[in-house]
C-alpha positions as CSV (number, residue, x, y, z in Angstrom):
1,X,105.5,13.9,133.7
2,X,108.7,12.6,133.4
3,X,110.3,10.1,131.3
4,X,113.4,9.7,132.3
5,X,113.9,6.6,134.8
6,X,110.2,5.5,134.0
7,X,108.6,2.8,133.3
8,X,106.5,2.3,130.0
9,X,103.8,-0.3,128.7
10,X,103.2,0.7,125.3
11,X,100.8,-1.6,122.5
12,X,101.2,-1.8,119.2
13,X,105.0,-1.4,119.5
14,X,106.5,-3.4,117.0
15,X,105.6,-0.9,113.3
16,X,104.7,2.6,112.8
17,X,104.1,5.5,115.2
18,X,104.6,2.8,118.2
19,X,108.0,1.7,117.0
20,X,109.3,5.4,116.9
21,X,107.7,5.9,120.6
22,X,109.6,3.1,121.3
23,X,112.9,4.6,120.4
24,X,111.8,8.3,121.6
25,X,110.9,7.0,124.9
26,X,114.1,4.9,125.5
27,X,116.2,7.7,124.0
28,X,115.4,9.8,126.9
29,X,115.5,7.6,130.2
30,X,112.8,5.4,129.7
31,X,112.1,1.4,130.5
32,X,110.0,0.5,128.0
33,X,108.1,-2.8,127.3
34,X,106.0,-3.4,124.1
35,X,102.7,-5.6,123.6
36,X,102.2,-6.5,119.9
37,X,102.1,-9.9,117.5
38,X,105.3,-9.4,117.0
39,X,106.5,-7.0,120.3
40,X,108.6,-7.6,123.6
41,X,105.5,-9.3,124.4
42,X,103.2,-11.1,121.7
43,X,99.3,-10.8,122.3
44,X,96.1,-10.5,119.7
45,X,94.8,-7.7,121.6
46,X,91.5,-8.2,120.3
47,X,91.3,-11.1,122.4
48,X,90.3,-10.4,126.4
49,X,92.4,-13.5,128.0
50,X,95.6,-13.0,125.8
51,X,95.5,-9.1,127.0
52,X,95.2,-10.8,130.7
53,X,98.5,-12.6,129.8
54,X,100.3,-9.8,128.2
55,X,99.3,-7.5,131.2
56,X,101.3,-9.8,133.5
57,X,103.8,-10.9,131.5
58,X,104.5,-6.9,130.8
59,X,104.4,-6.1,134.2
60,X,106.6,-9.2,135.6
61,X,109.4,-7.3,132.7
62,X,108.6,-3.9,134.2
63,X,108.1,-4.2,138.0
64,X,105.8,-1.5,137.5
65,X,103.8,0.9,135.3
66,X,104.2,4.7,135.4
67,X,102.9,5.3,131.7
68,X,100.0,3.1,129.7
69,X,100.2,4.0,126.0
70,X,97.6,2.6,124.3
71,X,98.7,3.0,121.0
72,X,97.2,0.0,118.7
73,X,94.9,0.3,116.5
74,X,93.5,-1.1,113.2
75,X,91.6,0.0,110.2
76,X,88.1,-0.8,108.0
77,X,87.3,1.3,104.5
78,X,84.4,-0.1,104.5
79,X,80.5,1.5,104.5
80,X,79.2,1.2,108.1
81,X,76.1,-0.4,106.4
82,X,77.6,-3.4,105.2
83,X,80.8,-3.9,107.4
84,X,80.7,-7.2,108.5
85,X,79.8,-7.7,112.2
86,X,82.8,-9.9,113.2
87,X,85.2,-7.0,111.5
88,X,83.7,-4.0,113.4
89,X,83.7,-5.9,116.6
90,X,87.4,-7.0,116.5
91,X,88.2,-3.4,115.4
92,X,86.4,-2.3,118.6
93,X,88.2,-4.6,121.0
94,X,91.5,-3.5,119.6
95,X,90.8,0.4,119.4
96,X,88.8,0.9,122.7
97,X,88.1,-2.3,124.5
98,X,91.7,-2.9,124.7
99,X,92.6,0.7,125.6
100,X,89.6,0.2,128.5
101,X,91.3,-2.9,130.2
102,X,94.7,-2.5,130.1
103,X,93.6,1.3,131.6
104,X,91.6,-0.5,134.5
105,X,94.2,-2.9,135.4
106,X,96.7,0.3,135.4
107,X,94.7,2.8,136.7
108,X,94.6,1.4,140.6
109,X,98.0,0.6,141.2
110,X,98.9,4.3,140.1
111,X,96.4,6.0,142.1
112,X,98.2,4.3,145.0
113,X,101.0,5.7,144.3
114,X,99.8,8.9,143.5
115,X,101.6,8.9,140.2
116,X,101.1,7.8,136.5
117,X,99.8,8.5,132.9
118,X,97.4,6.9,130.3
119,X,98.5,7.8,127.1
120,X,95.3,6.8,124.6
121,X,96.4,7.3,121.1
122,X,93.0,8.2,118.9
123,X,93.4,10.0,115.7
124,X,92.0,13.1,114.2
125,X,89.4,11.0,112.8
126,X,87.7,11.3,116.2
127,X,87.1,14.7,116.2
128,X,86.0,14.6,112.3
129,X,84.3,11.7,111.5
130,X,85.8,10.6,107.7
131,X,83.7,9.3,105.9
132,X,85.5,6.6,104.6
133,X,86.5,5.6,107.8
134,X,83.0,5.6,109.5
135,X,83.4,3.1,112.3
136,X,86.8,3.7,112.6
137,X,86.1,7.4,113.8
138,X,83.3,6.0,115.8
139,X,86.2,3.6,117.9
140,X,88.4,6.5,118.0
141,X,85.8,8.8,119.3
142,X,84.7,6.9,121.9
143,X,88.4,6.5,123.1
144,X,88.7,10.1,123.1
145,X,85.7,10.4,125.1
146,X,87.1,8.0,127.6
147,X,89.9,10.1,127.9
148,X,88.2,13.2,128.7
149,X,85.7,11.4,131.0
150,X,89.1,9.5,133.0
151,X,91.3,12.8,133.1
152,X,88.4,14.0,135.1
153,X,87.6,11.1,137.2
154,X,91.1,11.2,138.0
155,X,91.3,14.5,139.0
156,X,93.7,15.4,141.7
157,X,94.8,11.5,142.1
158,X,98.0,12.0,140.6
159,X,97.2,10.2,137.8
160,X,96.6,12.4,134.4
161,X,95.5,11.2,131.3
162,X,96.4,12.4,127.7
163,X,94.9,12.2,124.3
164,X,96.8,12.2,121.0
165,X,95.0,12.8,117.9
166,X,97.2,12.0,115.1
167,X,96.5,12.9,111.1
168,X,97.8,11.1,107.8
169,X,101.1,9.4,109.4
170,X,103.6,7.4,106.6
171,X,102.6,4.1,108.2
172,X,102.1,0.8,107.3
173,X,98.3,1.4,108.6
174,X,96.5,1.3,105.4
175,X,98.5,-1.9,104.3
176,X,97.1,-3.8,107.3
177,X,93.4,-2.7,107.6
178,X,90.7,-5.6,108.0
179,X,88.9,-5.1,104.9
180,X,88.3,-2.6,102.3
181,X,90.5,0.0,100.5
182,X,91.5,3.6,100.6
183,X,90.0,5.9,97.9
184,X,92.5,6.7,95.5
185,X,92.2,10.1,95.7
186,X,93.2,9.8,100.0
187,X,95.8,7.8,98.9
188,X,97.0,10.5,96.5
189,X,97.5,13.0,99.4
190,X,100.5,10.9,101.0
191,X,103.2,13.7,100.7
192,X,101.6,15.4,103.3
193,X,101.9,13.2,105.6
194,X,103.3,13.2,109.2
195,X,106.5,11.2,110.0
196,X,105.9,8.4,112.7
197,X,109.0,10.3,114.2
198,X,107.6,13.6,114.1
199,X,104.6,12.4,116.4
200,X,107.0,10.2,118.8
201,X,108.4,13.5,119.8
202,X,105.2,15.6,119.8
203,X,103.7,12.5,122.1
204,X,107.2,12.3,124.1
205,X,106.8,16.5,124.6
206,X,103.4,16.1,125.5
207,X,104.4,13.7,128.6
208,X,106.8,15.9,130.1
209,X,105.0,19.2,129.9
210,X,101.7,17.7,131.0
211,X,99.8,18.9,127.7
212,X,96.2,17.1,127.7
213,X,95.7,16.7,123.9
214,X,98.3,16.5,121.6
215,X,97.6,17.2,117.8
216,X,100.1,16.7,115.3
217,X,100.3,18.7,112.8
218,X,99.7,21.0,115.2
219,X,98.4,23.9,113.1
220,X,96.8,22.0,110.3
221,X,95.0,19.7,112.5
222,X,93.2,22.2,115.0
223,X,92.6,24.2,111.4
224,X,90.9,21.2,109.8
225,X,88.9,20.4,113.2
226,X,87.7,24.6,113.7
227,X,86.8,24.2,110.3
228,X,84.5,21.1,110.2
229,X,82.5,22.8,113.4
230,X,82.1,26.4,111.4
231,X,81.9,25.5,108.2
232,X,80.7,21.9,108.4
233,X,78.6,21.9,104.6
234,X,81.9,22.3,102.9
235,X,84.1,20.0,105.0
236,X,81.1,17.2,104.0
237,X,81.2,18.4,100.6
238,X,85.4,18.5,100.3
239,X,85.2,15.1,102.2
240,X,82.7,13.7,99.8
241,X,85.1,14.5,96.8
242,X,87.7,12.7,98.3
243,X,84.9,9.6,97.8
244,X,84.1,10.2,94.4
245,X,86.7,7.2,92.3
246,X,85.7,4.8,95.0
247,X,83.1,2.2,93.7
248,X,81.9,1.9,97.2
């Protein structure tokens, strides 16, 4: 799809891996509008009426939307046995329940027009459930699956829908989780992370050439996710490790 001369709604705009889509996007043609706490427009997007308001507050700024990019997201290190409730809930309403109804209110005006893209930014930790990170991957797995299921339902609409499955980006993210810690050793691995500009441009590539999942790192990701499927005892085992200096 293009970029140039469209028009963008993009959460979780205001740090990170949103904040360099923000300037990729504008960089090449774009009208972009961002929904954050501290975005073009302010909303707690774990709350249902104040994503109402930032909807049509976004949408008075923009006129209209070609591309949804539902990038927020927030973290938990915390066991999925003893997560509190009221944390895995709010995590779910800003990783997929967010993602769901700014993609419903989007969705018809862009199949009347026969034009538009959802953009649902998941992470590789839905196609490899970490362990440390359990509900987490559950969120971000059940917004990939939403993607899959909408690119089909969409089919030959006009509209497309895209996936983008980040790995370990030098973000913020870890600084602002709910509850809970990283293991040290995680932590440790840091240098090998991704750039939050580095996947701005894989994500602003993966508009215009109409990719349907993008991966970044591109070869290190796909090599970690083929190896979890065919060798899934030692991926558990190397994942466990990771685990091992965490009291939890």
């Amino acid at each position: 799809m293009r970029i140039e001369g469209s028009h963008v709604l993009l959460t979780g705009a205001s740090s990170g891996i949103g904040a360099a889509l923000a300037t990729e996007l504008t960089s090449r043609g774009a009208k972009v509008v961002g929904v954050s706490r501290r975005g073009d427009v302010r909303a707690d997007l774990a709350d249902a009426a104040d994503r109402a308001r930032a909807w049509d507050e976004a949408l008075a700024r923009l006129d209209r939307v070609d591309i949804l990019i539902n990038n927020a997201g927030v973290g938990l290190y915390q066991p999925s046995w003893r997560a509190p409730d009221d944390l895995v809930r709010r995590m779910f309403e800003v990783n997929f329940f967010a993602a769901l109804d700014l993609t419903r209110r989007a969705v018809p005006p862009m199949r009347e027009r026969r034009q538009g893209l959802v953009v649902n930014v998941a992470s590789i930790a839905s196609k490899v459930t970490l362990p440390w990170f359990t509900l987490y991957s559950a969120s971000k797995a059940a917004l990939e699956a939403h993607t899959r299921g909408l690119r089909i339902e969409l089919r030959g609409s006009g509209v497309g829908a895209m996936l983008v499955c980040p790995g370990y980006v030098k973000t913020k993210f870890q600084a602002s989780v709910l509850a809970g810690e990283v293991p040290p050793r995680l932590a440790h691995a840091k240098q090998f992370a991704s750039t939050p500009e580095k996947v701005a441009r894989a994500v602003a590539d993966g508009i215009e050439r109409g990719a349907r999942t993008v991966l970044v790192p591109t070869v290190a990701g796909w090599g970690f996710v083929a190896a979890s499927k065919v060798l899934p005892k030692l991926i558990d085992a190397r994942m466990a490790a990771m685990m091992e200096d965490d009291d939890d």
